[in-house]
N, C-alpha and C positions, 0 to 999 in steps of 0.2 A: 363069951366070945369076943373076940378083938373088933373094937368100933370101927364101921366099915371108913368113917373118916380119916384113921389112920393110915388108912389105904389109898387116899385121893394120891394125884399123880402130879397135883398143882396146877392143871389145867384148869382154865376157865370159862366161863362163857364170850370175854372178850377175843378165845383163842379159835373161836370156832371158825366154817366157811359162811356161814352165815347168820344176821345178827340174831339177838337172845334178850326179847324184852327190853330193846334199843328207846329210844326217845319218842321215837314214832308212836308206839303203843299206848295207850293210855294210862296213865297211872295208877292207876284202880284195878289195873289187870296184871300192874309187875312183880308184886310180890307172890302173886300163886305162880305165877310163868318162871320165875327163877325156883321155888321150892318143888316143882316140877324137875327142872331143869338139872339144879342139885344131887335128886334124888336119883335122876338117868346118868348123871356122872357119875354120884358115887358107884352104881353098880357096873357101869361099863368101866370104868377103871377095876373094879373085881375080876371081872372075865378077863380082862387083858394083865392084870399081874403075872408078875415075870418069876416070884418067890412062892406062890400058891400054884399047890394041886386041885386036880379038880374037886376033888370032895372039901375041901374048904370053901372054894370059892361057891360049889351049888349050896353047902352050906349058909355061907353068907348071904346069897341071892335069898336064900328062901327065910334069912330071918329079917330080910328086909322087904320081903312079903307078909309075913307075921305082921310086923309093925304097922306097916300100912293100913293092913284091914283091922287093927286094932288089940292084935295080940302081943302085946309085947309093948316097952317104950325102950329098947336098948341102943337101937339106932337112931342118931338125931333124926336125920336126910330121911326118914319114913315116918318119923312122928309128925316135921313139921308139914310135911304134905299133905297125911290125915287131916290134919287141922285145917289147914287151906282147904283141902277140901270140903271138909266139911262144913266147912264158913260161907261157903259158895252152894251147895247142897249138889257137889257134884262127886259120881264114882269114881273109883279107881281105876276101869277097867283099861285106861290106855296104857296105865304106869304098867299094869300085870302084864299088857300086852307085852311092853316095850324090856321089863323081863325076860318073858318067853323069850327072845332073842338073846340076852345073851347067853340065857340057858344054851340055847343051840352054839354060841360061840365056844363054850364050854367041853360042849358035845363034841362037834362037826368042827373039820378044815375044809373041809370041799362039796364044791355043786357039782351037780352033773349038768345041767347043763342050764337054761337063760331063766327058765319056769321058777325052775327050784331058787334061783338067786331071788327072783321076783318072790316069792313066798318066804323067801329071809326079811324082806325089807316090805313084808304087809305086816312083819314082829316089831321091826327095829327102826324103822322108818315115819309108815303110815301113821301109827300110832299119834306119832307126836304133830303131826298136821290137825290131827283130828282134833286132838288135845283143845290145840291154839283156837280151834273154828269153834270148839264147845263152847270154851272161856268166852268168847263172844257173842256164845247164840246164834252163830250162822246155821243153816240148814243143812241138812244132809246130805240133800242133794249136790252140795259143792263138794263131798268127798271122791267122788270120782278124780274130779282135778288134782284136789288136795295132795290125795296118794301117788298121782304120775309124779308131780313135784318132788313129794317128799322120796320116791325112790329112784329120782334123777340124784338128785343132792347125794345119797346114798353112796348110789354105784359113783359119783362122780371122786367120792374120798376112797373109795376102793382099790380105783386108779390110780389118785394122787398116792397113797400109800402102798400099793403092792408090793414092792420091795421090803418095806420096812413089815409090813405084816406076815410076811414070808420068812422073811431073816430074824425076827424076834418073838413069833406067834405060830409059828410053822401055820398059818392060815392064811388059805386062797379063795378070793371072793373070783376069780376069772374063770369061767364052768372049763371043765374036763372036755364039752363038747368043742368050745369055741378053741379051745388049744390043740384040739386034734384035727380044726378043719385046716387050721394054720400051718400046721408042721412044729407044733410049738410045745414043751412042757414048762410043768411048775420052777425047773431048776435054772428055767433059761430067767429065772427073777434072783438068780446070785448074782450074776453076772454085775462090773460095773456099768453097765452100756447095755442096750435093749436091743436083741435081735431083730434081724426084721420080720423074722416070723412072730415074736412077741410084741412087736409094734403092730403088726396086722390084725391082732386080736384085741390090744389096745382102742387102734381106730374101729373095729366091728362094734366093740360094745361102747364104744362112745359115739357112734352113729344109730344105736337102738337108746341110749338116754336121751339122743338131740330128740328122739319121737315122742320119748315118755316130759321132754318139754314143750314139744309143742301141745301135747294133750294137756298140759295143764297152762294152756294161754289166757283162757278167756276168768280164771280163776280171781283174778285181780279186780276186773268190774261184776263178778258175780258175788264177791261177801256183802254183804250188806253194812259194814263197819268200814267205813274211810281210810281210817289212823291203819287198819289191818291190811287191807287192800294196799294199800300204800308201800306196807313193810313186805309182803309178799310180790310187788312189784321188785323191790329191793336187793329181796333174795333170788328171782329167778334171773334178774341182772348178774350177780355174782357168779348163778352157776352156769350161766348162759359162757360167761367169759372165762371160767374154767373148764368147761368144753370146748371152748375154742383153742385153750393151751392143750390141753390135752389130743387135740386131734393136729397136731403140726409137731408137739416137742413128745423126748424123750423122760418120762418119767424117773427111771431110773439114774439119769444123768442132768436134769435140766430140769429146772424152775416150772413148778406147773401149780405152784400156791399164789395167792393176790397179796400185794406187795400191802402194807400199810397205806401207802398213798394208793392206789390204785382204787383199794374197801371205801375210801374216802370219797373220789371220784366216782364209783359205782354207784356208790349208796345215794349221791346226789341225783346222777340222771337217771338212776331206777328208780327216786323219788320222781322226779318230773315227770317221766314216763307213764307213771302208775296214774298221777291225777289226771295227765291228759287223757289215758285212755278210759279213766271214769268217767270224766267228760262228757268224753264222745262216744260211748260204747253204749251195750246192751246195760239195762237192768238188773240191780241186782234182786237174787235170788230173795224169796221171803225167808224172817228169823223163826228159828225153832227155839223152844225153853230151854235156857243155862239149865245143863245137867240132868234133861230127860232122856 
């Protein structure tokens, strides 16, 4: 079978919305967080090729499930995360998880309606929050947070891409319910310029992610790991301010990505912002065992 690396799309983790085992994190934590990292690219670039049918690509998905759990070594990107993991004594169950999603990308183009989206990104999302809080022994309890987070972040690229996921994926993260409370459908995403019935749907689900950010505020002084808390300040600054473009400009027509200098900017006073409010804030949560 063709090496799923063949298939990468060049993307990086410098390209992402938010940072990927940045400087912040402790060094000791970055090479499992990038072969993590690796491993959800290579397969989300799977699910989105543009040259594979679906039976290749569930094909590929699943032999980079093989590999992980230790069947197989034909995929780099699944051997060396076994490894990592297994160096750290921790499962695989986020990577499967985060899998299962793009199985469903494979699947499904459409939600019906907010639920269903939200059960896309407890696959594609949450997962990888959980990941990060494992890698450091934070508690469980912090996944409530964790997952608002990680599936604000989510829907916030959903946004930012809808056109392009429409025009090159025939795939719609915007539910069937929220387009018909609008007057709005899937095609009004050809368009160069966004209706205002498809801006109304735009701002509705970018007013239910501003919620699933505030539910994950207090996330930042509840990890018990500084260097994390810090980078998770970081990130919900970015998506804080990509919600904010998103709720004024036109996605389809208009800049609703953070400019180089801006990640720059961000990254600083979401660094500031996060020690301050370790500072001054509640307690963090007690640690649970790496990889129980």
């Amino acid at each position: 079978m063709t090496p799923a690396s063949d298939l990468r799309s060049g993307k990086t983790h410098k390209d992402e919305n938010f940072p990927v085992a940045s400087w912040v994190i402790h060094p000791r934590h970055r090479a499992l967080i990038l072969a993590f990292y690796n491993f959800v690219r290579t397969a989300d670039d799977i699910a989105d090729h543009a040259l594979l049918d679906a039976p290749a690509k569930l094909a590929l998905l699943d032999e980079l499930e093989a590999n992980l759990l230790g069947q197989g070594d034909e995929q780099p990107e699944a051997v060396a995360l076994r490894m990592a993991l297994a160096a750290r004594g921790m499962p695989p169950r986020h990577a499967q998880d985060v899998l299962t999603a793009f199985r469903m990308d494979v699947n499904r183009r459409r939600y019906a309606n907010w639920d269903e989206l939200i059960h896309y990104c407890s696959y594609s999302a949450m997962p990888v929050g959980r990941f990060m809080l494992d890698v450091h022994g934070e508690s469980k309890a912090t996944w409530p947070a964790s997952d608002a987070l990680c599936a604000a972040l989510q829907i916030n690229n959903h946004l930012q891409d809808c056109a392009e996921d429409y025009r090159d994926l025939d795939r719609v993260y915007i539910p069937d319910e929220t387009f018909a409370r609008h007057g709005a459908t899937a095609d009004d995403l050809k368009a160069s310029k966004a209706s205002p019935a498809l801006l109304a749907c735009i701002r509705d689900l970018a007013a239910k992610t501003d919620t699933l950010l505030h539910e994950s505020e207090l996330l930042t002084v509840h990890v018990a790991d500084v260097r994390l808390g810090c980078e998770i300040s970081v990130i919900q600054t970015f998506a804080r301010e990509i919600l904010a473009l998103l709720k004024v400009r036109d996605p389809l027509s208009e800049r609703v990505h953070l400019s180089k200098l801006e990640l720059v900017g961000y990254s600083l006073s979401g660094l500031a912002g996060g020690l301050w409010r370790r500072a001054t804030g509640s307690a963090p949560l007690s640690r649970s065992t790496p990889g129980a």
